[in-house]
N, C-alpha and C positions, 0 to 999 in steps of 0.2 A: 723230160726230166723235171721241167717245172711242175709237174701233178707230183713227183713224187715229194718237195718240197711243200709243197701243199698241205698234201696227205699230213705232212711228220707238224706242221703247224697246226691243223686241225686236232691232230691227235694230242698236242703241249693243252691247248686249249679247252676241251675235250676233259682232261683230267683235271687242269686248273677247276671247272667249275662241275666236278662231281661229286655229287656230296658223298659219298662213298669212297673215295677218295681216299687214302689217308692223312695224314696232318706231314706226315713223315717224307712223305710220297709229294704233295707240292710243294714242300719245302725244297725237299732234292732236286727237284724237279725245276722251281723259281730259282736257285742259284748255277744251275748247272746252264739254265740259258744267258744267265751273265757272262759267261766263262767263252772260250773259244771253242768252238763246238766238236773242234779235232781233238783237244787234250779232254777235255767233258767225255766224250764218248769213251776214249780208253779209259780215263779212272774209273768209269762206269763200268767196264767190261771187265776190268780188274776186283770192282766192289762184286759184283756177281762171281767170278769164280772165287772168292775167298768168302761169299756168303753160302755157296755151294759145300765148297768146302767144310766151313761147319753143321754144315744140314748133316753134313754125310759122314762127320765125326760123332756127331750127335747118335745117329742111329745104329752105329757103329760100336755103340757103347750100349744099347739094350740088350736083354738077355735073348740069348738065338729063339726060346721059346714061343715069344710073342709072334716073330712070323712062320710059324709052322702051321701046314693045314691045320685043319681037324677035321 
């Protein structure tokens, strides 16, 4: 169990210093390890389906044409 804690540390870190990265992304990312890592993780799960959610209102809203074969 301790490798997988590892793992998830490697990987904070990992992004902190990527420069490809977003700005957005270790900012979220720097405050949500302030926070307690139980309520972090669900508002996080909650930001992703209400980001899903407009992804797919978004496409929802183009004309059917665009994904038709040809």
């Amino acid at each position: 169990m301790k490798k997988n804690k590892l793992v998830r540390v490697n990987l904070c870190e990992e992004i902190r210093n990527d420069a490809a990265a977003s700005y957005w992304l270790k900012a979220a990312l720097d405050s949500a390890l302030k926070r307690d890592p139980v309520d972090a993780v669900t508002d996080a799960e909650v930001l992703v389906m209400a980001l899903r959610e407009r992804c797919t209102g978004a496409f929802s809203k183009l004309p059917a044409f665009l994904f038709q074969a040809k």
